[in-house]
Every structure is written in structure tokens, then in C-alpha cells.
SEVOMAR-814154 format. One record per atom (N, C-alpha, C): y, z, x; atom name; residue in three letters. Coordinates in steps of 0.001 Angstrom, whole numbers. Atoms other than C-alpha are relative to their C-alpha. Example, Ala and Ser with C-alpha at 12.3 -4.5 7.8 and 13.67 -1.06 7.14 Angstrom:
<atoms>
<north=-1190, up=0, east=890, atom=N, rest=ALA>
<north=-4500, up=7800, east=12300, atom=CA, rest=ALA>
<north=1200, up=0, east=900, atom=C, rest=ALA>
<north=-1190, up=-60, east=-820, atom=N, rest=SER>
<north=-1060, up=7140, east=13670, atom=CA, rest=SER>
<north=1090, up=730, east=-770, atom=C, rest=SER>
</atoms>
This chain:
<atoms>
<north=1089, up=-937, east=-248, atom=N, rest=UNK>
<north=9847, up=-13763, east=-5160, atom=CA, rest=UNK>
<north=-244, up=148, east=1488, atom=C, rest=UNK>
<north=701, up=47, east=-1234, atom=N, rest=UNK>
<north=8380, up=-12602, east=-1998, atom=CA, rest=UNK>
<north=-1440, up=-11, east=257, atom=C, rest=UNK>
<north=1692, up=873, east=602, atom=N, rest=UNK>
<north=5330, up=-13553, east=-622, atom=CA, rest=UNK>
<north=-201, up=1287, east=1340, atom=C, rest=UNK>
<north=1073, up=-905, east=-581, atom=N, rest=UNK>
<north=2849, up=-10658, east=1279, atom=CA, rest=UNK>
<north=-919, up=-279, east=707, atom=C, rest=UNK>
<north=1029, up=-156, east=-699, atom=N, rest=UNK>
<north=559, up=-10386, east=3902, atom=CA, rest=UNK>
<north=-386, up=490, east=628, atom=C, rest=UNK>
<north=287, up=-1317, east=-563, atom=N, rest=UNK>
<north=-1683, up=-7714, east=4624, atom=CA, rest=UNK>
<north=-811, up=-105, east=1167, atom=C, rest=UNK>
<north=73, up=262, east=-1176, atom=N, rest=UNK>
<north=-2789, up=-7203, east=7987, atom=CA, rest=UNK>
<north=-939, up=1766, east=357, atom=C, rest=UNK>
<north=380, up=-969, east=-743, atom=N, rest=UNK>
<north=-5011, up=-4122, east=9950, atom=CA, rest=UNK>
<north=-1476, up=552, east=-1037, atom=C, rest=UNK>
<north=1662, up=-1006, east=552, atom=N, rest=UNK>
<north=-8546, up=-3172, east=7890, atom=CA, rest=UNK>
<north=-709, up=-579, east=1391, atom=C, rest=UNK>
<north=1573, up=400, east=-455, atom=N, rest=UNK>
<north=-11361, up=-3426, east=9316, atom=CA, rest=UNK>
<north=-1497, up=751, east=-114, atom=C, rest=UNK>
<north=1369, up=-771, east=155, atom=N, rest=UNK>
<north=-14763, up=-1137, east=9810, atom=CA, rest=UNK>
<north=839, up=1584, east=1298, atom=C, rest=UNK>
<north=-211, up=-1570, east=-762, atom=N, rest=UNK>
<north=-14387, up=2763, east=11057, atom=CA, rest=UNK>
<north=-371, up=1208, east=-1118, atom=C, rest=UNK>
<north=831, up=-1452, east=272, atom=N, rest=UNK>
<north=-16123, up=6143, east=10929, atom=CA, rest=UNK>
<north=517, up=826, east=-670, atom=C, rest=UNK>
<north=-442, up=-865, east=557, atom=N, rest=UNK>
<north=-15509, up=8657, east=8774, atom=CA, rest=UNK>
<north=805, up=1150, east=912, atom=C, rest=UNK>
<north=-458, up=-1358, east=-862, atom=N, rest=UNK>
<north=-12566, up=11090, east=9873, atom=CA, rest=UNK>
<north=840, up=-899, east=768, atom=C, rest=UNK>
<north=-862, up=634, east=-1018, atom=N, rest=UNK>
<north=-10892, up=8604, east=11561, atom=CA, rest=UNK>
<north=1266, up=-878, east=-1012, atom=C, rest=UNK>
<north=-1006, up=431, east=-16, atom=N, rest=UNK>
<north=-7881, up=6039, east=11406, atom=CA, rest=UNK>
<north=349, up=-1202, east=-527, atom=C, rest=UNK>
<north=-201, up=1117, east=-95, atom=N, rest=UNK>
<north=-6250, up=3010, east=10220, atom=CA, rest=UNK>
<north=1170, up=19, east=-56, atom=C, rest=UNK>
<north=-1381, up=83, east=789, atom=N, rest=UNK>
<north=-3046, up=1883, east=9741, atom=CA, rest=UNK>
<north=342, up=-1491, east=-555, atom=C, rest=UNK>
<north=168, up=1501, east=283, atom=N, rest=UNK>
<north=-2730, up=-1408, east=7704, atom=CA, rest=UNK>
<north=1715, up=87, east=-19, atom=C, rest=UNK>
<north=-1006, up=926, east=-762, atom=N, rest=UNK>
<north=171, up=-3833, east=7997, atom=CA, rest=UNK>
<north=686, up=-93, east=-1376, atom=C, rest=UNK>
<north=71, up=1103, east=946, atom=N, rest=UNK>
<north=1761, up=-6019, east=5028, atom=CA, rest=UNK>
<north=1970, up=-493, east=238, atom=C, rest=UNK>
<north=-1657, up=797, east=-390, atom=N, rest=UNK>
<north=4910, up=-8787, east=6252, atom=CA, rest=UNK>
<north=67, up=-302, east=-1023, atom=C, rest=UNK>
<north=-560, up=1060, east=1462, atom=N, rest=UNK>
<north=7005, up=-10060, east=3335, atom=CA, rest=UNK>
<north=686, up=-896, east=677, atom=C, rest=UNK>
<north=-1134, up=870, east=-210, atom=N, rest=UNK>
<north=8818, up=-13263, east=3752, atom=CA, rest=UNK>
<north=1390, up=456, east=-1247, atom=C, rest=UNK>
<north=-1158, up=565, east=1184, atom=N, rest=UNK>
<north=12012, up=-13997, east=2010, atom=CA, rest=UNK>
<north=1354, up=1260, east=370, atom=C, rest=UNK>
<north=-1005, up=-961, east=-374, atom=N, rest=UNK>
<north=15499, up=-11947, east=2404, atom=CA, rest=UNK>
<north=233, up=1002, east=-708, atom=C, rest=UNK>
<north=204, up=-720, east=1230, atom=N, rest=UNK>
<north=15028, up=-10513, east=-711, atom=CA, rest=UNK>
<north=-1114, up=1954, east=-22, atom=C, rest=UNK>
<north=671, up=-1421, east=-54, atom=N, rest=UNK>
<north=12608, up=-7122, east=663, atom=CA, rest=UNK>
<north=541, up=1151, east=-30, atom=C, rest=UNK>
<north=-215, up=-1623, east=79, atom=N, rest=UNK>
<north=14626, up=-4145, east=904, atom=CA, rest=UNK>
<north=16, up=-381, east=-1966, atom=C, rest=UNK>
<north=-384, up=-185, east=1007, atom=N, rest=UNK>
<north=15469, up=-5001, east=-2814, atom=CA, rest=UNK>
<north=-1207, up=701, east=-953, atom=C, rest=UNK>
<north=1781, up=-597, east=735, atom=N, rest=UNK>
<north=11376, up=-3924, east=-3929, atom=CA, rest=UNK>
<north=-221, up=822, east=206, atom=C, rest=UNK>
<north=1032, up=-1064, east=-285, atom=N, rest=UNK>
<north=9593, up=-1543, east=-4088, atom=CA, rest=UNK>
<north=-1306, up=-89, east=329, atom=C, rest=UNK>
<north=1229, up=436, east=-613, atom=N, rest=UNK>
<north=6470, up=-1438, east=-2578, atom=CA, rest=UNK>
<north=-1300, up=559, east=-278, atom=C, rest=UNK>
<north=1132, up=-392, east=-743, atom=N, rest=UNK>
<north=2821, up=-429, east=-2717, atom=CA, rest=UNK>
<north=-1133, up=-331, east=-188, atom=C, rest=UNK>
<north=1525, up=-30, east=-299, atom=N, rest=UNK>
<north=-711, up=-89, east=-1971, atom=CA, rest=UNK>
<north=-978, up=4, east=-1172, atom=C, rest=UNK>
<north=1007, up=62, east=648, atom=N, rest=UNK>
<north=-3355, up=-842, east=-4243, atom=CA, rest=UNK>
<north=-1475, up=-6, east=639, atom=C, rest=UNK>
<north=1027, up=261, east=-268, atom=N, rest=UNK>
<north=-6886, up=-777, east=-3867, atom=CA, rest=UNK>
<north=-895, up=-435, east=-1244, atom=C, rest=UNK>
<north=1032, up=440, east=492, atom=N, rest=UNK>
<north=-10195, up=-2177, east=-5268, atom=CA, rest=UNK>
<north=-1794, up=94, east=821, atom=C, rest=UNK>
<north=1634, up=-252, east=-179, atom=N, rest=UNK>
<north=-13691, up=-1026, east=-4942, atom=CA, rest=UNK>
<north=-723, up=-1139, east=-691, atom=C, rest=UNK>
<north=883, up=1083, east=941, atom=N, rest=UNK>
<north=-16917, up=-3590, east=-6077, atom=CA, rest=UNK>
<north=271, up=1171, east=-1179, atom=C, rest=UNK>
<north=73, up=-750, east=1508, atom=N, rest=UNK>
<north=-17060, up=-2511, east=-9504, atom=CA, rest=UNK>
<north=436, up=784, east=-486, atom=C, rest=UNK>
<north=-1027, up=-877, east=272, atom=N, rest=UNK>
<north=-14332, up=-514, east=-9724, atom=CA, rest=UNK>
<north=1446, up=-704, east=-594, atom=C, rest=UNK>
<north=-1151, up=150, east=-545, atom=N, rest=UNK>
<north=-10646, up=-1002, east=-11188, atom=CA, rest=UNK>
<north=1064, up=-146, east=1164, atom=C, rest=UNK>
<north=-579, up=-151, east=-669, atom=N, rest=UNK>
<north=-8254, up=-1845, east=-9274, atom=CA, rest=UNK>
<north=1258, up=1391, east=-536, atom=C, rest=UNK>
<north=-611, up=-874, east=545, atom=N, rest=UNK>
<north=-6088, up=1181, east=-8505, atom=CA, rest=UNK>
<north=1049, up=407, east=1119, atom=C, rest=UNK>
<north=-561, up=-495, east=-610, atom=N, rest=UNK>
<north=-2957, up=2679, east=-7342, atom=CA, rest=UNK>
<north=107, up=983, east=1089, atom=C, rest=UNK>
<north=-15, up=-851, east=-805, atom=N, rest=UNK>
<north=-2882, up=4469, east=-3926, atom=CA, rest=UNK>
<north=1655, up=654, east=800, atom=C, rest=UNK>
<north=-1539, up=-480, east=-267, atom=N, rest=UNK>
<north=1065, up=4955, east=-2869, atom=CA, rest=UNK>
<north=551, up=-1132, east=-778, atom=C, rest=UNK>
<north=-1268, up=601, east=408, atom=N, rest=UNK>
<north=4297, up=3634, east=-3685, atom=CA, rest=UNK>
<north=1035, up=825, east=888, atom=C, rest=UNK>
<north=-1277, up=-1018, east=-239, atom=N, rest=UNK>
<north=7822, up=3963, east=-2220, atom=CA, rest=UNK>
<north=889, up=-996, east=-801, atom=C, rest=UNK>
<north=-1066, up=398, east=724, atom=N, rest=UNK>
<north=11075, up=2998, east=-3650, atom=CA, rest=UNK>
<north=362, up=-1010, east=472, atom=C, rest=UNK>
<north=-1307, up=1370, east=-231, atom=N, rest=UNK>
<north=13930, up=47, east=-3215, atom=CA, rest=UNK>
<north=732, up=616, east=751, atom=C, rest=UNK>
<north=-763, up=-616, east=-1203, atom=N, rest=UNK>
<north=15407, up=988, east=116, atom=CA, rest=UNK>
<north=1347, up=119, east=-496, atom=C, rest=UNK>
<north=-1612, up=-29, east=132, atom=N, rest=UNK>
<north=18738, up=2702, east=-51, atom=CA, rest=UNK>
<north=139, up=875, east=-1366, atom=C, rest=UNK>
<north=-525, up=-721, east=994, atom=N, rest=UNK>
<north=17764, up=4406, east=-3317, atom=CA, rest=UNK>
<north=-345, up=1685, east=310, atom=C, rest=UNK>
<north=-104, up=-1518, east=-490, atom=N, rest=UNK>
<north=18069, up=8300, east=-2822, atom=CA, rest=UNK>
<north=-442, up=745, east=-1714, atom=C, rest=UNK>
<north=106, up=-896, east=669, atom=N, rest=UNK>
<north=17526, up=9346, east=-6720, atom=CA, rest=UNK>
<north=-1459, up=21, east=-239, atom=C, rest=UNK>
<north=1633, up=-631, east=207, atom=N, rest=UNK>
<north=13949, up=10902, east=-7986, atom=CA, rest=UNK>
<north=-751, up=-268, east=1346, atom=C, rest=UNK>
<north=715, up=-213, east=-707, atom=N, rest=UNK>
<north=11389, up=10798, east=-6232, atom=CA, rest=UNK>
<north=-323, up=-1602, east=1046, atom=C, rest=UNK>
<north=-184, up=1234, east=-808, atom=N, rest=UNK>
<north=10655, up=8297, east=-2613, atom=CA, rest=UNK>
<north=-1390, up=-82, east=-99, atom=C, rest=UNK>
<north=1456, up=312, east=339, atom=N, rest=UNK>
<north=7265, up=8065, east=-2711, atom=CA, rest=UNK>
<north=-953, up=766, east=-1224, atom=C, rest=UNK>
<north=679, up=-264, east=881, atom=N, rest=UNK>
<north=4183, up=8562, east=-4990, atom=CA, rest=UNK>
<north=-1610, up=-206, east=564, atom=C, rest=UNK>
<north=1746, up=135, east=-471, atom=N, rest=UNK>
<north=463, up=8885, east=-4102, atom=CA, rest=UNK>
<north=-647, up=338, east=-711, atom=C, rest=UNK>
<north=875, up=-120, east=846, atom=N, rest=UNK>
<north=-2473, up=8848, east=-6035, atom=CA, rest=UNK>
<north=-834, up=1119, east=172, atom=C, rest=UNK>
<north=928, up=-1449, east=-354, atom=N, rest=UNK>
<north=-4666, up=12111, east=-6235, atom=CA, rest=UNK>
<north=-846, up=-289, east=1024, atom=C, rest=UNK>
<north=1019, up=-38, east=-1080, atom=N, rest=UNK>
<north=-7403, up=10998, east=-4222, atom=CA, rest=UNK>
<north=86, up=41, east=1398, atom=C, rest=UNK>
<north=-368, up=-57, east=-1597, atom=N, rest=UNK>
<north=-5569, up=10336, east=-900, atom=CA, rest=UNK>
<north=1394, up=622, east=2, atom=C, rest=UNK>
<north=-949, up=-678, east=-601, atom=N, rest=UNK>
<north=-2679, up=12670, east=-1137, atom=CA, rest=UNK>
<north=-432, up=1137, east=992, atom=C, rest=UNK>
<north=328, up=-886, east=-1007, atom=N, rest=UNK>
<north=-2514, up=14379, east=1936, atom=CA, rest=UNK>
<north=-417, up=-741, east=1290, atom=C, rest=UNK>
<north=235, up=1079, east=-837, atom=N, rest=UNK>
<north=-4196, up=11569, east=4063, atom=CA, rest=UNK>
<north=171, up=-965, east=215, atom=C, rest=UNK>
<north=-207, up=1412, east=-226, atom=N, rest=UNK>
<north=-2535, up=8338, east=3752, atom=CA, rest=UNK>
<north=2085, up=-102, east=-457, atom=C, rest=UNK>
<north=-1289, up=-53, east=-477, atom=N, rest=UNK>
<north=1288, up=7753, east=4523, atom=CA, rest=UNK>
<north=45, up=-1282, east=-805, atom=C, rest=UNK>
<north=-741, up=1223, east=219, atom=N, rest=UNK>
<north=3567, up=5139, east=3120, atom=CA, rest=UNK>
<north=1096, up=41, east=199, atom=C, rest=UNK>
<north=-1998, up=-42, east=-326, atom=N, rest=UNK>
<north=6875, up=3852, east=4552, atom=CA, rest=UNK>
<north=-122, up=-1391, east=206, atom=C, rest=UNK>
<north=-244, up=1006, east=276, atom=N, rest=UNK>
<north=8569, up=844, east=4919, atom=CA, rest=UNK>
<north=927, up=-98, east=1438, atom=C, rest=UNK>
<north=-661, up=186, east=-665, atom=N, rest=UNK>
<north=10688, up=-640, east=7711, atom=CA, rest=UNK>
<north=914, up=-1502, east=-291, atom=C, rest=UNK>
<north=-947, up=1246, east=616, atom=N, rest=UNK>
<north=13257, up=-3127, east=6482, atom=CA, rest=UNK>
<north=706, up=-618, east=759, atom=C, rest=UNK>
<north=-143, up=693, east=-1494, atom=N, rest=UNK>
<north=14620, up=-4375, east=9604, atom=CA, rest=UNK>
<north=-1320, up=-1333, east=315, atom=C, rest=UNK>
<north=1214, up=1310, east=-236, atom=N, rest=UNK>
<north=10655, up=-5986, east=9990, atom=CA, rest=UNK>
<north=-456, up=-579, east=-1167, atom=C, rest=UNK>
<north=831, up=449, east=1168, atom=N, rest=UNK>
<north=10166, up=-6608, east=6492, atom=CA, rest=UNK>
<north=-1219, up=594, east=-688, atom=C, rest=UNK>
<north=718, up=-171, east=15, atom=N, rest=UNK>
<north=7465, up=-4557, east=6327, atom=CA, rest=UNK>
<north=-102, up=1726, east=-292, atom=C, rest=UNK>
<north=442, up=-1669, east=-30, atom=N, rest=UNK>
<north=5468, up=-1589, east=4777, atom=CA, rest=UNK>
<north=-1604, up=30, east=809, atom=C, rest=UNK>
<north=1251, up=-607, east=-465, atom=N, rest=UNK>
<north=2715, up=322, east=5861, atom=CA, rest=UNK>
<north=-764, up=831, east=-456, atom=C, rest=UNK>
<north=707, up=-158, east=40, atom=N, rest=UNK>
<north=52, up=2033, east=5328, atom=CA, rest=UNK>
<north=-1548, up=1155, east=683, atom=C, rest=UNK>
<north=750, up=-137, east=-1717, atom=N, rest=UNK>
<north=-1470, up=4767, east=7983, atom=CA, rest=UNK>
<north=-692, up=840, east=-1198, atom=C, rest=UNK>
<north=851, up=-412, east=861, atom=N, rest=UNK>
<north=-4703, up=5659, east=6397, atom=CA, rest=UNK>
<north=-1035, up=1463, east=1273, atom=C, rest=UNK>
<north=582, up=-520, east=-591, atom=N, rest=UNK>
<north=-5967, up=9037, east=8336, atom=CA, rest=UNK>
<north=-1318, up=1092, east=-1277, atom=C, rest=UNK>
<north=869, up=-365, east=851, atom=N, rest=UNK>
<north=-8774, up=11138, east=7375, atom=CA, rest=UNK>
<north=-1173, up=-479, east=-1015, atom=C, rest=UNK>
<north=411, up=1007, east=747, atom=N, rest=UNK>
<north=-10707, up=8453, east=5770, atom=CA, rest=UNK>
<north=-1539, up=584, east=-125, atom=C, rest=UNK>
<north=1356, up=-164, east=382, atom=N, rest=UNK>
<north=-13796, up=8680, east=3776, atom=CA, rest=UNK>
<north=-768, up=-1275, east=-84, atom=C, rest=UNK>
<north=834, up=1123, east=1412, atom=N, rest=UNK>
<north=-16855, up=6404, east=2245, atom=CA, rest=UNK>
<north=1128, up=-607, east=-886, atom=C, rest=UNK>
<north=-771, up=249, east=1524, atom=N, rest=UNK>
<north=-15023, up=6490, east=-858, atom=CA, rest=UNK>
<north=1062, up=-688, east=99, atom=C, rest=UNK>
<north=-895, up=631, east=-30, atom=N, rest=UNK>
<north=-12271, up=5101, east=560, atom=CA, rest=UNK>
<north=94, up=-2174, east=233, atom=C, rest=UNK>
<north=467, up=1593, east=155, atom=N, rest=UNK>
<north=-14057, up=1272, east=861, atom=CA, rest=UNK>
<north=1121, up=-338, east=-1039, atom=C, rest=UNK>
<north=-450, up=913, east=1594, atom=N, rest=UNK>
<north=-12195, up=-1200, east=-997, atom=CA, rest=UNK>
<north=833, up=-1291, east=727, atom=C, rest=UNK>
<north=-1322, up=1605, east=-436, atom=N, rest=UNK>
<north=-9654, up=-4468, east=-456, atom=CA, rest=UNK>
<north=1227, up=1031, east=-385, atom=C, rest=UNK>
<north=-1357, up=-1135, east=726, atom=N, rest=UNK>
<north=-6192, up=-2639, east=-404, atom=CA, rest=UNK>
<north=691, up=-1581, east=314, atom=C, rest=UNK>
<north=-1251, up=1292, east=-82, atom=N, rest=UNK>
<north=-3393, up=-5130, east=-1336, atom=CA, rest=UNK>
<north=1076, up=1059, east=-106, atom=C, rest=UNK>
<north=-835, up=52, east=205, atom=N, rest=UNK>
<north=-252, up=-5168, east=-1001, atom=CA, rest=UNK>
<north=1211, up=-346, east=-744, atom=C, rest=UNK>
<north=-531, up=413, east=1493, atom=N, rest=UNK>
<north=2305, up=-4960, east=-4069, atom=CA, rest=UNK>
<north=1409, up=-173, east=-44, atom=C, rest=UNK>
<north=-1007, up=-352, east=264, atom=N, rest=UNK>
<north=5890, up=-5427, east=-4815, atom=CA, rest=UNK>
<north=888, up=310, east=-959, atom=C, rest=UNK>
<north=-444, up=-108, east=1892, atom=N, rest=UNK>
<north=7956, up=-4592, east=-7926, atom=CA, rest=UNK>
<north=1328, up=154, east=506, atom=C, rest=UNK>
<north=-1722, up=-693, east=654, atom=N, rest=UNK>
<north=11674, up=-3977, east=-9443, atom=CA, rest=UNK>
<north=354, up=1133, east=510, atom=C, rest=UNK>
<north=-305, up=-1268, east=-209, atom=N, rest=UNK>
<north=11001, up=-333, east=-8989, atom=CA, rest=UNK>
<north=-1105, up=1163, east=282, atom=C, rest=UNK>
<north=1249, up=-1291, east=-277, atom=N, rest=UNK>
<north=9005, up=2765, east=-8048, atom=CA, rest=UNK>
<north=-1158, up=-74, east=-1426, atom=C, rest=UNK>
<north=1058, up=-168, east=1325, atom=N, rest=UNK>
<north=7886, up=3074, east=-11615, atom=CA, rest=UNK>
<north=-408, up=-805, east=-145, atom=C, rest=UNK>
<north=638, up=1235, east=426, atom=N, rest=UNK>
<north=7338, up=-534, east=-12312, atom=CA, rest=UNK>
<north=-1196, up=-353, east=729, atom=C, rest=UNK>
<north=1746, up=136, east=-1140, atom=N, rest=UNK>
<north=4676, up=-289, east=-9307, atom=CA, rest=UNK>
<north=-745, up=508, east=-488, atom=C, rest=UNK>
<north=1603, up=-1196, east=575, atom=N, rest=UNK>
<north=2778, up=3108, east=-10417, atom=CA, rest=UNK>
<north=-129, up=-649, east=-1644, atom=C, rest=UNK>
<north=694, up=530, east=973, atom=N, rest=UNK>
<north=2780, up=1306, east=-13764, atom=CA, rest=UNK>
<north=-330, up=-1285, east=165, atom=C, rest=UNK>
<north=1404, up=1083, east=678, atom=N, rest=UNK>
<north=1094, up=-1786, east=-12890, atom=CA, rest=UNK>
<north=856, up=-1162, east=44, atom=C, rest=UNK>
<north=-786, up=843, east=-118, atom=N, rest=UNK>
<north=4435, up=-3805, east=-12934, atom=CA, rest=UNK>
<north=247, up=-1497, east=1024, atom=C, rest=UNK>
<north=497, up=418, east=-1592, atom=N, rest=UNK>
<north=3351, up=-6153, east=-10032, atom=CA, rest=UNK>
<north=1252, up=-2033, east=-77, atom=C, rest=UNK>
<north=-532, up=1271, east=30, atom=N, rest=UNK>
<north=6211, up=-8935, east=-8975, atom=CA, rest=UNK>
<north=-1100, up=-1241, east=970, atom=C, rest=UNK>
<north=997, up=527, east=-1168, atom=N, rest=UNK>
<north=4004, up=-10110, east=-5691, atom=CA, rest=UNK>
<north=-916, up=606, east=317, atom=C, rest=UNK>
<north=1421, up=-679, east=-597, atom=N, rest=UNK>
<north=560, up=-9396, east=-4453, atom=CA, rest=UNK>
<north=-406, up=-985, east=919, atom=C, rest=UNK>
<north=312, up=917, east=-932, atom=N, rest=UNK>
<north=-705, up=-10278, east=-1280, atom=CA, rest=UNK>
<north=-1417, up=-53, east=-472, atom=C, rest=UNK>
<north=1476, up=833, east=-194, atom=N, rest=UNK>
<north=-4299, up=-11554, east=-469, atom=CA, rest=UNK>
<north=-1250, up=702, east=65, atom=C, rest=UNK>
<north=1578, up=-1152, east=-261, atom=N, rest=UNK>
<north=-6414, up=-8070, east=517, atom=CA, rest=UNK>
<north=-22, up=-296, east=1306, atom=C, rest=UNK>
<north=1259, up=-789, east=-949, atom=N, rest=UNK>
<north=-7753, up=-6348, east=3459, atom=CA, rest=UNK>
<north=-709, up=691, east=-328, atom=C, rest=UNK>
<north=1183, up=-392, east=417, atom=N, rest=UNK>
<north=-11119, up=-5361, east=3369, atom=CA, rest=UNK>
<north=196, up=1644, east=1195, atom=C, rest=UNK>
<north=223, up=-1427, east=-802, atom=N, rest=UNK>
<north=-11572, up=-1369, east=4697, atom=CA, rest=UNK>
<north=-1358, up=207, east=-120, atom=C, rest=UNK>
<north=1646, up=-56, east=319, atom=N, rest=UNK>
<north=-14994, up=-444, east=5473, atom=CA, rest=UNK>
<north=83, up=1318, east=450, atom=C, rest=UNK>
<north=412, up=-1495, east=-712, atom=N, rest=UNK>
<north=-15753, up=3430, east=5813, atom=CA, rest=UNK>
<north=-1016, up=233, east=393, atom=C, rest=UNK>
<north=1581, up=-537, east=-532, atom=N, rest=UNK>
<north=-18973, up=4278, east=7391, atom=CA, rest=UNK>
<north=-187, up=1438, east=-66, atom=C, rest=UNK>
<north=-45, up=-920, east=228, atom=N, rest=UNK>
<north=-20624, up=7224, east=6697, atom=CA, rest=UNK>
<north=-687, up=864, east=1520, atom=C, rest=UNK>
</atoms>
């Protein structure tokens, strides 16, 4: 397995920026797929991107959840081990702990399939 750790929340204004972090150990990362979850208090936790298992070219490379398509990027750099996260446009609504996920496959992420999960960063939107 690989092990996760997410890196870059913190507190910022509506309309503005983040870009969170998340290192995997182990040699094993291009082989996952990757993504972003979040969690509101009293909310499900819920899917915000996904990308694929580096190197694969068929269907679709990423996947984003309705609420932040359009404002929040996901890519991966496999050289550092690492995806990302660049959260622009940010609302309120967007509060939550976003973790970081890995799976088998694109689909096995957007369904929930979760091999590793890191620890959470906390995002704070101000209104």
C-alpha cells in the first residue's frame, strides 16, 4: 500500500486560492489512481476529483464532482510522488477536511473504492 500526506489548507477569503499538496511514500504511485475527497461537519464524506493510473490514455483522465467543476484542478506528478489539488474560486461551501485517496482505478475512486487515505487538511472559506 501507499501511505499519504496531505499538505497546503488553511483559512482564505472567498474568490481566492489554494493549492493543497498530498506525498505518497512507497514505489508503488504511478500504479493508483488518485483523488480528493472532502468532508463537511455533518455532512458525508464526498468525492471532489479523480485522475487515473499514470500512463493510462483510455476513457476518461479525470473526473470532478458537480459542485467544483470548473474551479478546482487535479493532476499528478509522478516523478514527486505527488498529486494536487489547486482549489481556485473558492466558496463558504467549500469548508471541509479534503483527504487524500488512492485506488486500483479511476472508477474504483469515484466509487468509493479507497486503497489509502491520508490524514485531512482542514480548508476554511471565509465569507
Amino acid at each position: 500500500q501507499v501511505q499519504l500526506v496531505e499538505s497546503g489548507g488553511g483559512l482564505v477569503q472567498a474568490g481566492g486560492s489554494l493549492r493543497l499538496s498530498c506525498a505518497a511514500s512507497g514505489r508503488t504511485f504511478s500504479t493508483y489512481a488518485m483523488g480528493w475527497f472532502r468532508q463537511a461537519p455533518g455532512k458525508e464524506r464526498e468525492l471532489v476529483a479523480a485522475i487515473l493510473v499514470a500512463g493510462m490514455t483510455s476513457g476518461d483522465s479525470t473526473y470532478y464532482g458537480d459542485s467544483v467543476k470548473g474551479r478546482l484542478i487535479i493532476s499528478r506528478d509522478n516523478a514527486k510522488n505527488t498529486v494536487y489539488l489547486q482549489m481556485n474560486s473558492l466558496k463558504p461551501e467549500d469548508t471541509a477536511v479534503y483527504y487524500c485517496a488512492a485506488g486500483l482505478s479511476i472508477q474504483m475512486v469515484v466509487d468509493g473504492r479507497i486503497n489509502s487515505w491520508g490524514q485531512g487538511t482542514q480548508v476554511t472559506v471565509s465569507s
